[in-house]
SEVODO-459979 format. One record per residue: y, z, x of N, C-alpha, C in turn; residue in three letters. Coordinates in steps of 0.05 Angstrom, whole numbers, plus 32768, in hexadecimal, padded with zeros to 4 digits. Last residue first. Layout:
REM SEVODO-459979
<sevex><n_c2>Y</n_c2><n_c3>Z</n_c3><n_c1>X</n_c1><ca_c2>Y</ca_c2><ca_c3>Z</ca_c3><ca_c1>X</ca_c1><c_c2>Y</c_c2><c_c3>Z</c_c3><c_c1>X</c_c1><fipa>ALA</fipa></sevex>
...
END
This chain:
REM SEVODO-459979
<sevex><n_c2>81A8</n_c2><n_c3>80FA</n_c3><n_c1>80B9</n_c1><ca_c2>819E</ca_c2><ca_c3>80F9</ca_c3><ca_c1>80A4</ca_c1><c_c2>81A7</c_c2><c_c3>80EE</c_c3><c_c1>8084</c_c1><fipa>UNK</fipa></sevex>
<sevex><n_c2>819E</n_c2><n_c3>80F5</n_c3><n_c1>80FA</n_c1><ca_c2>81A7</ca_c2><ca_c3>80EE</ca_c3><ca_c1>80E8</ca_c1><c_c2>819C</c_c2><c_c3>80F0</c_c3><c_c1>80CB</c_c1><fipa>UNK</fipa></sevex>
<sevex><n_c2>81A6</n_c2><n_c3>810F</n_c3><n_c1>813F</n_c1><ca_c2>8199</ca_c2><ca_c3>8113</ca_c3><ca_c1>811D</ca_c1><c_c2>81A5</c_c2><c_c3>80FC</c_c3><c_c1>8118</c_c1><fipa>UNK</fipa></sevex>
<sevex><n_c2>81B1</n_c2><n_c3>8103</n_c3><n_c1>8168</n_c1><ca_c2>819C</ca_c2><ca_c3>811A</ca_c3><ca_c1>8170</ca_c1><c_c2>8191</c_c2><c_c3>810F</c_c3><c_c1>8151</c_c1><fipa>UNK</fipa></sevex>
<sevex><n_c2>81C4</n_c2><n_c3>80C7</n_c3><n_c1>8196</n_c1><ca_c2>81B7</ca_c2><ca_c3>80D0</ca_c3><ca_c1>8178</ca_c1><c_c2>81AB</c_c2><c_c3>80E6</c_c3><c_c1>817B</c_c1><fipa>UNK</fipa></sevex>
<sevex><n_c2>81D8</n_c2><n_c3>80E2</n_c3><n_c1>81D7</n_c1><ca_c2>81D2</ca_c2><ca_c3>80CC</ca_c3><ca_c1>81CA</ca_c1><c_c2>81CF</c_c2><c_c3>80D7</c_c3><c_c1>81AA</c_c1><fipa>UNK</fipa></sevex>
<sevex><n_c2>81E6</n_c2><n_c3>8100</n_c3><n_c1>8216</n_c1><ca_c2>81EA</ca_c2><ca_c3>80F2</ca_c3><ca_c1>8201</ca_c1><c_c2>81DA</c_c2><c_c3>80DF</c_c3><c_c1>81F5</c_c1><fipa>UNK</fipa></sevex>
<sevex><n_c2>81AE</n_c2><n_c3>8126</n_c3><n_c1>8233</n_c1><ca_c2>81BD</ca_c2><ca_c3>8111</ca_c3><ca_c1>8235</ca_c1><c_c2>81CB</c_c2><c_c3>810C</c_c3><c_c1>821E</c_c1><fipa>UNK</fipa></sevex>
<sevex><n_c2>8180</n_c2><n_c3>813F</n_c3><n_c1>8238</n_c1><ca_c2>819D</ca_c2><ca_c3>8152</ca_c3><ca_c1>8241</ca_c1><c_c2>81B1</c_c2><c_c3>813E</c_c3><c_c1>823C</c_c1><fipa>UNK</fipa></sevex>
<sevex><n_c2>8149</n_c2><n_c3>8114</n_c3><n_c1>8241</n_c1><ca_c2>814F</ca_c2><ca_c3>8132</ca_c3><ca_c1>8237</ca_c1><c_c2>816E</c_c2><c_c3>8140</c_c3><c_c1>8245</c_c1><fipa>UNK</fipa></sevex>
<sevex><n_c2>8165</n_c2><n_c3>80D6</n_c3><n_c1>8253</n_c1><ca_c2>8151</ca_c2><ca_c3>80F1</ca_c3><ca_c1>825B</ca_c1><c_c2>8152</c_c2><c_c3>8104</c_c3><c_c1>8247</c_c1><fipa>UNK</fipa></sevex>
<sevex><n_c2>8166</n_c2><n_c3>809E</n_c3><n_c1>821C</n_c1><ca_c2>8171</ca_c2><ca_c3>80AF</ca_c3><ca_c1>8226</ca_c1><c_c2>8166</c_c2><c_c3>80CA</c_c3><c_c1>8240</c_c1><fipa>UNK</fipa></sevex>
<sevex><n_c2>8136</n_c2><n_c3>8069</n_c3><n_c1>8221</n_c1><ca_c2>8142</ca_c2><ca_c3>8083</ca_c3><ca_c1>8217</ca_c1><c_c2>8155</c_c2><c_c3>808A</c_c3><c_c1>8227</c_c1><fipa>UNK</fipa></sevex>
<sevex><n_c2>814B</n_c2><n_c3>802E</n_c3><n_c1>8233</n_c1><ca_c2>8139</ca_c2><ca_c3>8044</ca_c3><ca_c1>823F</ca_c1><c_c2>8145</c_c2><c_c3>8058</c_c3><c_c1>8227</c_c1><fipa>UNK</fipa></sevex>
<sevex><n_c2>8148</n_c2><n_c3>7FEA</n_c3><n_c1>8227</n_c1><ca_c2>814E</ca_c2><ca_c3>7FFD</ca_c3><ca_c1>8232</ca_c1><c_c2>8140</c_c2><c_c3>801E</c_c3><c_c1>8230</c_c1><fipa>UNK</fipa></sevex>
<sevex><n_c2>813B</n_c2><n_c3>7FB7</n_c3><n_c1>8214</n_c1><ca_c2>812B</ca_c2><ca_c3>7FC4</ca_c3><ca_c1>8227</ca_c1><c_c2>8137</c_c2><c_c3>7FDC</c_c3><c_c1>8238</c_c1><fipa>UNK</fipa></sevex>
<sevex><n_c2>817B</n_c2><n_c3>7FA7</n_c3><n_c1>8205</n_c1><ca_c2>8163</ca_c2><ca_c3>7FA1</ca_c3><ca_c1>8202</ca_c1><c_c2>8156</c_c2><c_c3>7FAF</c_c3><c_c1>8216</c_c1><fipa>UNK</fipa></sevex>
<sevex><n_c2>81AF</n_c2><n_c3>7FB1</n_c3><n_c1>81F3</n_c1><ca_c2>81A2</ca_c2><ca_c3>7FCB</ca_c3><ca_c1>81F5</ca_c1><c_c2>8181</c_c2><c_c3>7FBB</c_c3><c_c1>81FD</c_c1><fipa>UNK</fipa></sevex>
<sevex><n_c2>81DB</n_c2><n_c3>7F9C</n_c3><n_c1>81E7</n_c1><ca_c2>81DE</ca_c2><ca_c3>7FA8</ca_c3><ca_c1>81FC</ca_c1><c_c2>81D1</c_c2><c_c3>7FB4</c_c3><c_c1>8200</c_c1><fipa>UNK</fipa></sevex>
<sevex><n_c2>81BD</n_c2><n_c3>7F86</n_c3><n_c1>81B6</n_c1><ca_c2>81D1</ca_c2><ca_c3>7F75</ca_c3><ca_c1>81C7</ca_c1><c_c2>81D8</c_c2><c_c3>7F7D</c_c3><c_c1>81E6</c_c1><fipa>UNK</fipa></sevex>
<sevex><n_c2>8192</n_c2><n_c3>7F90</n_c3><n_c1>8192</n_c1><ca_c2>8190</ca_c2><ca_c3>7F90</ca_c3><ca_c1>81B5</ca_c1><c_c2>81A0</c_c2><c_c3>7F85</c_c3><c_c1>81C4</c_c1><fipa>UNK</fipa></sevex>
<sevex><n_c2>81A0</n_c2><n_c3>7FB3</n_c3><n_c1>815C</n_c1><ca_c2>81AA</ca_c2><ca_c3>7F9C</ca_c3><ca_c1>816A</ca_c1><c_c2>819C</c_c2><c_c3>7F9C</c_c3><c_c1>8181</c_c1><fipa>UNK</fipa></sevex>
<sevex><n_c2>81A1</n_c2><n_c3>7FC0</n_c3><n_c1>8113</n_c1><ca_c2>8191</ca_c2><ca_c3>7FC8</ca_c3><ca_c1>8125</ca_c1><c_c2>8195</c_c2><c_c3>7FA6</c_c3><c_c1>8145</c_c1><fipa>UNK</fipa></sevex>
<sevex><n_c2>81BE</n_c2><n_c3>7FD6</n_c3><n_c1>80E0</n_c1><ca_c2>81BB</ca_c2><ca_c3>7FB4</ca_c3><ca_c1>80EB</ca_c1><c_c2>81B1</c_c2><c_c3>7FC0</c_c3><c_c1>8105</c_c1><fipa>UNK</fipa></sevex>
<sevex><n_c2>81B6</n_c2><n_c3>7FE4</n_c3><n_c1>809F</n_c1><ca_c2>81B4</ca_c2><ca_c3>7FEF</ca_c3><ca_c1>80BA</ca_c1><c_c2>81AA</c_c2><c_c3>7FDD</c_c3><c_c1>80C6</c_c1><fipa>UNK</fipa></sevex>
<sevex><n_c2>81BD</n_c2><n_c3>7FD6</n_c3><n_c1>8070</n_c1><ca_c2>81C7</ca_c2><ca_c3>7FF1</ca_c3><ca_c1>806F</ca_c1><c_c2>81BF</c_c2><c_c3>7FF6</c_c3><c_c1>808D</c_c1><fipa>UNK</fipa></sevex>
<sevex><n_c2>81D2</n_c2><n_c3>7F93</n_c3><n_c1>8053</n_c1><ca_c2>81C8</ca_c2><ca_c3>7FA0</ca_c3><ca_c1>805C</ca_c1><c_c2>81D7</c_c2><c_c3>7FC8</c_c3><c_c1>8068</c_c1><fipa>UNK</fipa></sevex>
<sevex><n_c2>81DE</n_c2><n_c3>7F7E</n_c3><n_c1>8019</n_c1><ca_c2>81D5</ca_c2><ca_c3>7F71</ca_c3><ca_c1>8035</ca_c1><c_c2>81D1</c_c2><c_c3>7F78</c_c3><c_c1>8050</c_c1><fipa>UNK</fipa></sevex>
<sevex><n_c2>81A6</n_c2><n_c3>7F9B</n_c3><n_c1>7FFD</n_c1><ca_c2>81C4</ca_c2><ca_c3>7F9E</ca_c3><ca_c1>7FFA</ca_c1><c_c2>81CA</c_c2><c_c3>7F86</c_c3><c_c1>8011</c_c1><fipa>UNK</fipa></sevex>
<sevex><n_c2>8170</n_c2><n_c3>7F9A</n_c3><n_c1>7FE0</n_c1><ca_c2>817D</ca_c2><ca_c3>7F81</ca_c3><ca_c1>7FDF</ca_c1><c_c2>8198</c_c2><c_c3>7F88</c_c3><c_c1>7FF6</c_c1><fipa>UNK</fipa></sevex>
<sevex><n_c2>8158</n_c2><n_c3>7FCC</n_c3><n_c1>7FE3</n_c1><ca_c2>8161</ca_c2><ca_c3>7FC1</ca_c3><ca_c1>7FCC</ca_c1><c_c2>8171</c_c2><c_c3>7FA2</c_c3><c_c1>7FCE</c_c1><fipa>UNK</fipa></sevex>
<sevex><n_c2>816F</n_c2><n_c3>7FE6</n_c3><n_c1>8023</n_c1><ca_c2>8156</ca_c2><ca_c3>7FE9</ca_c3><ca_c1>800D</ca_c1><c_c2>816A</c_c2><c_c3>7FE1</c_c3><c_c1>7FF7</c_c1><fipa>UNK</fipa></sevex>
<sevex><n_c2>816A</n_c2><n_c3>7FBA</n_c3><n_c1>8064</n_c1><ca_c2>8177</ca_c2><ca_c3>7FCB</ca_c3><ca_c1>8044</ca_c1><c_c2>8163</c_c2><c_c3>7FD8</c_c3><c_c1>802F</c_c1><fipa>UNK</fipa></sevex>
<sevex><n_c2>817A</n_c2><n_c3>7FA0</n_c3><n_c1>809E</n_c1><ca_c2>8168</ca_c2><ca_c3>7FB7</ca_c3><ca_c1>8088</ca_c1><c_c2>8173</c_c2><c_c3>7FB9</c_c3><c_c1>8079</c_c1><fipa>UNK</fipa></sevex>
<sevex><n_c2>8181</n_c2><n_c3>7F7D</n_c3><n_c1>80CE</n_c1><ca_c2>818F</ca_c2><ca_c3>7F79</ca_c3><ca_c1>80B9</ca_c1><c_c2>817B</c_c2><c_c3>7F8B</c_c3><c_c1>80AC</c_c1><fipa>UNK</fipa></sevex>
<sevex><n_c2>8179</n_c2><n_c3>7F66</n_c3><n_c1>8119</n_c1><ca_c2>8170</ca_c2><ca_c3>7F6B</ca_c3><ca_c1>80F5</ca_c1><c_c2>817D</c_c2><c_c3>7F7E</c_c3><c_c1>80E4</c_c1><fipa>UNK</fipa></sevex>
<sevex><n_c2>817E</n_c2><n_c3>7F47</n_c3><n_c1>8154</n_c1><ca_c2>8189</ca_c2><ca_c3>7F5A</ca_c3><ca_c1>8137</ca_c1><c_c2>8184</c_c2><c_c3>7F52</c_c3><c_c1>811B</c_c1><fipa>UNK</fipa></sevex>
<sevex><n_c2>8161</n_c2><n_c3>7F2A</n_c3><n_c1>817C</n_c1><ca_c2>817B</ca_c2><ca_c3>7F38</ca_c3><ca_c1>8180</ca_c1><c_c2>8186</c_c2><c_c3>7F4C</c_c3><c_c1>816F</c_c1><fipa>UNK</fipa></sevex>
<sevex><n_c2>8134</n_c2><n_c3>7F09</n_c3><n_c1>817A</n_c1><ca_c2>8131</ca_c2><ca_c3>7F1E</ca_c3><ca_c1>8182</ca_c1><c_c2>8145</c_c2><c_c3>7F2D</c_c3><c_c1>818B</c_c1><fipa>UNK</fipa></sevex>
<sevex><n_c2>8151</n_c2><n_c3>7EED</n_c3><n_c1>813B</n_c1><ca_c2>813E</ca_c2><ca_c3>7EED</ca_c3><ca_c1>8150</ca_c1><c_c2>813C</c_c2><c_c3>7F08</c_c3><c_c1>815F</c_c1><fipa>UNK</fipa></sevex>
<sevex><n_c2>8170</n_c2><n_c3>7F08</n_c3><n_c1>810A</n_c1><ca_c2>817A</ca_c2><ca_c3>7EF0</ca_c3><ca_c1>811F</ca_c1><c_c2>816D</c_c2><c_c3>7EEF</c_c3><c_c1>8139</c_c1><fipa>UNK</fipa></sevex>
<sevex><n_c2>816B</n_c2><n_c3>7F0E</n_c3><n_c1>80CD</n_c1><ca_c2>8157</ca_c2><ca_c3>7F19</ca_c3><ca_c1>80E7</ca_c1><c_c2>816C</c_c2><c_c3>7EFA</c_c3><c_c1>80F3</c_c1><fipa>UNK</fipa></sevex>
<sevex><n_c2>816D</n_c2><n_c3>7F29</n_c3><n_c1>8094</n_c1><ca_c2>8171</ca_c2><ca_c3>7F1A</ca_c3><ca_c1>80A5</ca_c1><c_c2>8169</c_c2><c_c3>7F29</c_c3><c_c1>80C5</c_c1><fipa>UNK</fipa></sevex>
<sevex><n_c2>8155</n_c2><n_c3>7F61</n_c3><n_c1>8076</n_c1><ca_c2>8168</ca_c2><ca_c3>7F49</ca_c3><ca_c1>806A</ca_c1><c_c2>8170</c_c2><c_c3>7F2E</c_c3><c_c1>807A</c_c1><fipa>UNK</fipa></sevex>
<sevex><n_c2>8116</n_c2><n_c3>7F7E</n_c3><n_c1>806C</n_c1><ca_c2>812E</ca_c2><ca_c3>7F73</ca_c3><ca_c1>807C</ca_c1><c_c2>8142</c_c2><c_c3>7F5B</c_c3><c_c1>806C</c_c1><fipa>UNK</fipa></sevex>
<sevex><n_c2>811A</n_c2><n_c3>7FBF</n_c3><n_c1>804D</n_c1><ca_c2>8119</ca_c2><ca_c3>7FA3</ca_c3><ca_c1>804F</ca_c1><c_c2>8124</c_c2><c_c3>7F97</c_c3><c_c1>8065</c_c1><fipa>UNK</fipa></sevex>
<sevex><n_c2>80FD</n_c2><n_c3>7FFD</n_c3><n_c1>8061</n_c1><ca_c2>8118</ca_c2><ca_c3>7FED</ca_c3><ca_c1>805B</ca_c1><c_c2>8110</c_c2><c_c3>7FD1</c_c3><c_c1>8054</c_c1><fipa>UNK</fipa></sevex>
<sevex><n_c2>80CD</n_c2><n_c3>8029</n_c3><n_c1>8068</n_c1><ca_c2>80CF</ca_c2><ca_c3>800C</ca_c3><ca_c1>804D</ca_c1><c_c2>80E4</c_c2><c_c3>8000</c_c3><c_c1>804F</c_c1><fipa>UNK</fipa></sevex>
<sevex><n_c2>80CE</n_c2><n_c3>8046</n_c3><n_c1>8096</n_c1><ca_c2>80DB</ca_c2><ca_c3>8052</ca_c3><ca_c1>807B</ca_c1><c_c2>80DB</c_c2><c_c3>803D</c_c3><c_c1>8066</c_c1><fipa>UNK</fipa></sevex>
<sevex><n_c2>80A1</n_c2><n_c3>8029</n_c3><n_c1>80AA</n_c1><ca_c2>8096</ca_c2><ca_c3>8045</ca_c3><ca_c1>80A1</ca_c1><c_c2>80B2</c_c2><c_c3>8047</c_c3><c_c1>8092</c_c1><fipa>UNK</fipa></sevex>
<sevex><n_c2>80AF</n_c2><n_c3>7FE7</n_c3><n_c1>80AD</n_c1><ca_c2>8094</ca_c2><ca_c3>7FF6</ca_c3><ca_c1>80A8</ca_c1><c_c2>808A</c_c2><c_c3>8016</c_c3><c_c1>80A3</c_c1><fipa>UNK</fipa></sevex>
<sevex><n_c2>80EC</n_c2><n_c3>7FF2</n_c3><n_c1>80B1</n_c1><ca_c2>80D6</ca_c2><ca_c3>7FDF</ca_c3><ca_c1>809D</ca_c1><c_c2>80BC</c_c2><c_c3>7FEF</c_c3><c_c1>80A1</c_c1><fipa>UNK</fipa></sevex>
<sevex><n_c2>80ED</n_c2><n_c3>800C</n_c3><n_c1>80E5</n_c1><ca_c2>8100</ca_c2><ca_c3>800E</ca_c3><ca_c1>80C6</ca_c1><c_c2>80EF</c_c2><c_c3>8008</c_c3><c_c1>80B0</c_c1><fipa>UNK</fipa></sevex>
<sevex><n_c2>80BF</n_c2><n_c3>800B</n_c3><n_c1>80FD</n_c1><ca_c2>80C5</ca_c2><ca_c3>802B</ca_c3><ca_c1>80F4</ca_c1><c_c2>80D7</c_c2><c_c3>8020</c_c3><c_c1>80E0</c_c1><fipa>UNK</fipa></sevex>
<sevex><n_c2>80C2</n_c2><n_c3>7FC9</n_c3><n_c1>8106</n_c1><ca_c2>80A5</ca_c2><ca_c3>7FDB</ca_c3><ca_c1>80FD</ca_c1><c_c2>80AB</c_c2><c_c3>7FFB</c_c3><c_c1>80FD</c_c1><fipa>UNK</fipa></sevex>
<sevex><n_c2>80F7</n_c2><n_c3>7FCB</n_c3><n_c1>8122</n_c1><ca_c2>80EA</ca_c2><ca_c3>7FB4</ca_c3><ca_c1>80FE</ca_c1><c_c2>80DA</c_c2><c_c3>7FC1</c_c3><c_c1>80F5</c_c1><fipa>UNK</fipa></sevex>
<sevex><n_c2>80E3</n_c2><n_c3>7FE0</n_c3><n_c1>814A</n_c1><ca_c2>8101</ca_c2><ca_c3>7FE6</ca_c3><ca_c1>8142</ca_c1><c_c2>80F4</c_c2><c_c3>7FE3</c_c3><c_c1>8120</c_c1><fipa>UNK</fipa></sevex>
<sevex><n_c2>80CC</n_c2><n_c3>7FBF</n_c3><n_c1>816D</n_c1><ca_c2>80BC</ca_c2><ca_c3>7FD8</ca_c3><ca_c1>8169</ca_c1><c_c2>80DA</c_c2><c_c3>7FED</c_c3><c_c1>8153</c_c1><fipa>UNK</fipa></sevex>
<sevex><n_c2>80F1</n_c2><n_c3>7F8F</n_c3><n_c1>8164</n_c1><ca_c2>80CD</ca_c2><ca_c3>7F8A</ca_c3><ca_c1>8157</ca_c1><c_c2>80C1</c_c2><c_c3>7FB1</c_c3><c_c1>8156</c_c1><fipa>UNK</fipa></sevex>
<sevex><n_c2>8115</n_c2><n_c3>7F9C</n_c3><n_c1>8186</n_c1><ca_c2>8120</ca_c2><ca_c3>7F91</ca_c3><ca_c1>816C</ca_c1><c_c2>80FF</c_c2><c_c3>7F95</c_c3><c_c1>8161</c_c1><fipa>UNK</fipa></sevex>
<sevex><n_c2>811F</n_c2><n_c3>7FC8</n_c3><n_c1>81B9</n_c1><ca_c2>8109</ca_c2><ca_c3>7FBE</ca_c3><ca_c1>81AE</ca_c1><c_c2>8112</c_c2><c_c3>7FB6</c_c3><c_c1>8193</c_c1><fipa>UNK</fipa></sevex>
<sevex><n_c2>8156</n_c2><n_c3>7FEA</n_c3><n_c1>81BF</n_c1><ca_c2>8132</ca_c2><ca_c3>7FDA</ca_c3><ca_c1>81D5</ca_c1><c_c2>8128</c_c2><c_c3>7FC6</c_c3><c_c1>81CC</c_c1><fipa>UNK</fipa></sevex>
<sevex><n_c2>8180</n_c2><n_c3>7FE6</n_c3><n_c1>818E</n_c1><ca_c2>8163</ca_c2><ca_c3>7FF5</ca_c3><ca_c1>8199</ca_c1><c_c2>8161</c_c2><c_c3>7FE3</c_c3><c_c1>81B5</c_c1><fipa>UNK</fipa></sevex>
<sevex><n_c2>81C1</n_c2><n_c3>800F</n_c3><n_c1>817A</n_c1><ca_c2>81BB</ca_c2><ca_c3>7FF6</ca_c3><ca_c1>818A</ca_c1><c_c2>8195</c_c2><c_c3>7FF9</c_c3><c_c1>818E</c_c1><fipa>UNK</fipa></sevex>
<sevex><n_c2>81C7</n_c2><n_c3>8004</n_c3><n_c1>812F</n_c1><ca_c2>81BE</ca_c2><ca_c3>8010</ca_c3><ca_c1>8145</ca_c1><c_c2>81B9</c_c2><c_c3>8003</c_c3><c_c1>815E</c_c1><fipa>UNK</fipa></sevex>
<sevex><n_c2>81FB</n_c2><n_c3>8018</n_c3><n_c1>8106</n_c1><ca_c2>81F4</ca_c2><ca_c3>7FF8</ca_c3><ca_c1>8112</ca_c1><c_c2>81E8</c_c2><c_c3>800D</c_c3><c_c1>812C</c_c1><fipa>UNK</fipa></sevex>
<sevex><n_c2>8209</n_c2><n_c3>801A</n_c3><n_c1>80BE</n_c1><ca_c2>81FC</ca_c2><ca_c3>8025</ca_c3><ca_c1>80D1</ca_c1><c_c2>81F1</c_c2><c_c3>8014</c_c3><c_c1>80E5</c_c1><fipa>UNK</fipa></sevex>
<sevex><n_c2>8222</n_c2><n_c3>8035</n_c3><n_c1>8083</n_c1><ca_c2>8218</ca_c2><ca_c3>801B</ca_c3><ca_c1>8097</ca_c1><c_c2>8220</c_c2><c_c3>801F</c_c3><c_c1>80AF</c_c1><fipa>UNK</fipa></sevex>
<sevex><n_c2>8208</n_c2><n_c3>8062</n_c3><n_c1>805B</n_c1><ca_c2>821F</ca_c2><ca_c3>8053</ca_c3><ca_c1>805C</ca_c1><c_c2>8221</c_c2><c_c3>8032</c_c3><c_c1>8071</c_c1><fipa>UNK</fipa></sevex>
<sevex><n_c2>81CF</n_c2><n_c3>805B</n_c3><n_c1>8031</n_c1><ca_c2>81E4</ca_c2><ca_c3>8063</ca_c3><ca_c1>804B</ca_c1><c_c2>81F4</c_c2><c_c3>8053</c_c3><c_c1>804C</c_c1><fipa>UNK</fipa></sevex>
<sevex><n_c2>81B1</n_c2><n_c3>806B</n_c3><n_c1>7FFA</n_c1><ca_c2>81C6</ca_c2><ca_c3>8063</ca_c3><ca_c1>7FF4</ca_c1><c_c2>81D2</c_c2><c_c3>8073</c_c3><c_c1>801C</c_c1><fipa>UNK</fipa></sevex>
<sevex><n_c2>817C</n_c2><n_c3>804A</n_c3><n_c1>7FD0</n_c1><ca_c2>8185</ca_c2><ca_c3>8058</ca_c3><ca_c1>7FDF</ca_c1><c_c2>81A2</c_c2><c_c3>8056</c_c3><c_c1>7FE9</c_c1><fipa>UNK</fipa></sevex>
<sevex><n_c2>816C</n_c2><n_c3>8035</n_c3><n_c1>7F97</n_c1><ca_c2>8187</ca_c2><ca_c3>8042</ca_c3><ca_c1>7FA0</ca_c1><c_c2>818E</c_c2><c_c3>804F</c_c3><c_c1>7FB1</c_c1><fipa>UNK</fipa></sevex>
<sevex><n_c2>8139</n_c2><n_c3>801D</n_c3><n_c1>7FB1</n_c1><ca_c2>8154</ca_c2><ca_c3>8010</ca_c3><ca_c1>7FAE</ca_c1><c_c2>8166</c_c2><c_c3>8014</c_c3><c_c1>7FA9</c_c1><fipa>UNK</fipa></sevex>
<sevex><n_c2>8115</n_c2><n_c3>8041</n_c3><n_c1>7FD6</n_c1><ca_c2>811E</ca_c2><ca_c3>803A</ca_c3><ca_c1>7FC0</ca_c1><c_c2>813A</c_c2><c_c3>8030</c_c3><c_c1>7FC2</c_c1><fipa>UNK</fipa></sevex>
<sevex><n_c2>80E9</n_c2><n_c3>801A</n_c3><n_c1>8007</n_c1><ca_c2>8103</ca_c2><ca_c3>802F</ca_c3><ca_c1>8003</ca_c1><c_c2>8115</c_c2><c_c3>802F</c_c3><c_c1>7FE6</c_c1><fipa>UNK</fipa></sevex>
<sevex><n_c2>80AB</n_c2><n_c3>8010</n_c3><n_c1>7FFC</n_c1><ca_c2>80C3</ca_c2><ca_c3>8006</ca_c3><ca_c1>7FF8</ca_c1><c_c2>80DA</c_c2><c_c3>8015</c_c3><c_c1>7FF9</c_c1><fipa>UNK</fipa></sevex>
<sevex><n_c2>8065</n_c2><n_c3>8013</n_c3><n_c1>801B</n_c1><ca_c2>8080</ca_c2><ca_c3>801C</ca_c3><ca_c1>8012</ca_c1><c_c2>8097</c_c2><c_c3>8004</c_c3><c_c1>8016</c_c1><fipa>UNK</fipa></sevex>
<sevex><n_c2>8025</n_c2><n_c3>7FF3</n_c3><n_c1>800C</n_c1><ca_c2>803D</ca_c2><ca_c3>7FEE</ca_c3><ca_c1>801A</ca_c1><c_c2>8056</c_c2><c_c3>8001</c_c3><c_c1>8008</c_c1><fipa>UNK</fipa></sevex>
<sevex><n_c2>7FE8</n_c2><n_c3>8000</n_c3><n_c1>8011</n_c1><ca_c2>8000</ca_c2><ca_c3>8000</ca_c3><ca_c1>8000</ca_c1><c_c2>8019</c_c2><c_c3>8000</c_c3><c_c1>8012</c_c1><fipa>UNK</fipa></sevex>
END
């Protein structure tokens, strides 16, 4: 069975840089259900739940194959 994020979900907009556009697609889309809305190759995708045009554009513009952060460092702790 496949999940769907319900369609009134509701974030504001949200642009993440990742590593990885494909290991990125498979946690948005594949474990919280977002959709994708566009995909511009292995550069940035486009998520929403419900159609919107989108609620979180996920990029490797400056970020491809990059590294975590160490432990003590700036970066995302939460979000909710």
């Amino acid at each position: 069975m496949s999940y769907s994020i319900p369609p009134g979900t509701r974030i504001g907009h949200v642009h993440l840089k990742v590593a990885d556009l494909d290991r990125a697609a498979a946690f948005y889309c594949g474990v919280l259900g977002f959709e994708v809305q566009a995909r511009y190759g292995d550069q940035a995708l486009f998520v929403s739940a419900g159609g919107y045009h989108h609620h979180i554009g996920l990029n490797t513009w400056e970020s491809r194959g990059g590294t975590p952060p160490p432990p003590g460092h700036t970066g995302l702790y939460h979000t909710a």
